[in-house]
DRENKOLDO-821229 format. One record per residue (C-alpha): residue in one letter; x, y, z. Coordinates in steps of 0.25 Angstrom, whole numbers, plus 2048, in hexadecimal, padded with zeros to 3 digits. Each point is the difference from the previous one (the first is absolute). Example, Ala and Ser with C-alpha at 12.3 -4.5 7.8 and 13.67 -1.06 7.14 Angstrom:
A8317EE81FS80680E7FE
This chain:
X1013EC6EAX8087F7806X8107FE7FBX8097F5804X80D8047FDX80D7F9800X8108047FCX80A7F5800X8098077F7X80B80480BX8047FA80CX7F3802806X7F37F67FEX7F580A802X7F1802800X7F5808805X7F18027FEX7FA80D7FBX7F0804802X80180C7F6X80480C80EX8097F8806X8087F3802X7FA7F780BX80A7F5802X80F7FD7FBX80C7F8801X80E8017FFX80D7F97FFX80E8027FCX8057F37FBX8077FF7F2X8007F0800X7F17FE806X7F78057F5X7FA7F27FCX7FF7FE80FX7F980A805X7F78077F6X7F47FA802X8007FE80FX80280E800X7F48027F8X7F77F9807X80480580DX7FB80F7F9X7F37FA7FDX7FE7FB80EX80580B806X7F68087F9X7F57F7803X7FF7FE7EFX7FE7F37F7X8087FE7F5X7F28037F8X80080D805X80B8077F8X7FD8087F3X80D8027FBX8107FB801X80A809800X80E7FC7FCX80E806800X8057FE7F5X810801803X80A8047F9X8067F380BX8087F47FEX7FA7F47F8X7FD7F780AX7FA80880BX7F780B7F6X7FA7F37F9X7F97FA80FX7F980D801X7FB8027F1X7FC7EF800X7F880180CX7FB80D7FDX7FA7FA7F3X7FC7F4807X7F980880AX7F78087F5X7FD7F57F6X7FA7F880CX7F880D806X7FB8047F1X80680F806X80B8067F8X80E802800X80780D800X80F801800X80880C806X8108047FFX8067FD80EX80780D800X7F48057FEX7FB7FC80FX80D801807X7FF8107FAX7F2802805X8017FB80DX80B809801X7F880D7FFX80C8087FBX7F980C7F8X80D8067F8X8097F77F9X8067F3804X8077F37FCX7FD7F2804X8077F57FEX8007F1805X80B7F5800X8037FA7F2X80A7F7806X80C8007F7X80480D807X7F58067F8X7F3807803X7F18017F9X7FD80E800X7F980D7FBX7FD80E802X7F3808805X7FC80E800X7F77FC80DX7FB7F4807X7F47FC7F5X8098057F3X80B7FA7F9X8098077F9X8097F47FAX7FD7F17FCX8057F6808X8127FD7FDX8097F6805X80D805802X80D80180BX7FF80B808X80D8077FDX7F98017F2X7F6806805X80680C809X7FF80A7F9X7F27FE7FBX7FC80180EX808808808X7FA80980BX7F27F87FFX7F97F880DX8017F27FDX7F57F6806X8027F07FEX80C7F7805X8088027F6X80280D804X8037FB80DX80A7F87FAX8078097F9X80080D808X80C8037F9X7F78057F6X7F5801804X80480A810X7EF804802X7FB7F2802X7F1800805X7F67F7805X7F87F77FAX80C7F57FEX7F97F57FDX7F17FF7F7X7F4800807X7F47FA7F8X7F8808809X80680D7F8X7FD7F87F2X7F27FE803X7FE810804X8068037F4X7F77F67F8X7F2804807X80480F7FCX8037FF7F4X7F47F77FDX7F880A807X80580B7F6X7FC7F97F4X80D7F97FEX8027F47F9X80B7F8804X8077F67F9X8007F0800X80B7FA808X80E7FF7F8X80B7FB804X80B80C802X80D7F9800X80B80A7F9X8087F57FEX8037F17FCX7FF7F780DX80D7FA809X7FC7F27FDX8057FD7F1X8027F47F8X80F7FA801X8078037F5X8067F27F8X7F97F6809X7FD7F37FCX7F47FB7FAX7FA7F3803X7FA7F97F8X7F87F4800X8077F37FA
């Protein structure tokens, strides 16, 4: 087994490599408006790091968001990409998912990520492999009640320490966690889904209401 693994769906454009006991080489940068720019350098520079051809991967691994349009879409693309030219497939994962197992936490937790808008993406576990709720977007104010006295993991909980006081490590996504989670699940038997785009909401950019149609004379 070898998993290449990539998440773009936050501020940080991250992949690793994963043989099946460990991870053996990954990257990471937090850069909200570099997606496009440096995805694929950084997967390259895994493969090299590890010695490893492109041919050597069995399997891409995704997150899957929840994430803003723009930034989710260079991760799931490439991803695809990635696995059509390989003939390996593609499996997708909940981004929260790997920011909750890298964080270890065994009772429990909340994590939520910057939704912009002064909103966060969020969900609840029960433990650092279970979830507990399906992925929301909502303002945090909204949401105080529903996790008052929890940890919290994710920037957005750093963002919002009003709500959210016991706000742990990780902050940021780590494909390195993504593709753990993927080679154990897969190792158990799992099956894991096809990439699928979870966006939670329509995209910023939106056609201008009233504009005017040009049309040829």
């Amino acid at each position: 087994m070898l998993l290449l693994a990539m998440d773009t769906a936050t501020p940080a454009v991250t992949v690793a490599l994963h043989d099946g006991r460990s991870v053996v080489a990954r990257s990471g940068r937090v850069d909200a408006r570099r997606h496009g720019e440096l995805l694929l350098p950084a997967v390259h520079r895994v493969l090299g790091e590890a010695g490893l051809g492109p041919g050597a991967v069995t399997g891409v691994v995704v997150g899957v968001g929840p994430g803003p349009y723009t930034g989710l879409r260079v991760g799931l693309v490439t991803a695809a990409t990635f696995a059509s030219a390989l003939g390996v497939p593609a499996y997708g994962l909940c981004t929260l998912d790997g920011l909750a197992y890298a964080s270890g936490i065994d009772g429990p937790f909340v994590v939520a990520t910057d939704a912009r808008r002064k909103e966060v993406y969020w969900a609840r576990y029960d433990d650092h492999r279970t979830r507990a709720t399906e992925p929301s977007v909502d303002r945090p104010a909204d949401i105080a009640d529903r996790v008052a006295g929890l940890p919290a993991v994710g920037a957005g909980a750093r963002l919002y320490g009003e709500v959210f006081p016991d706000a742990r490590d990780p902050e940021h996504q780590s494909a390195a966690a993504l593709a753990a989670l993927a080679a154990e699940r897969l190792a158990a038997g799992e099956e894991l889904p096809e990439p699928r785009p979870m966006y939670l909401r329509r995209p910023d950019a939106q056609v201008p209401k009233n504009y005017k149609v040009v049309t040829p004379r």
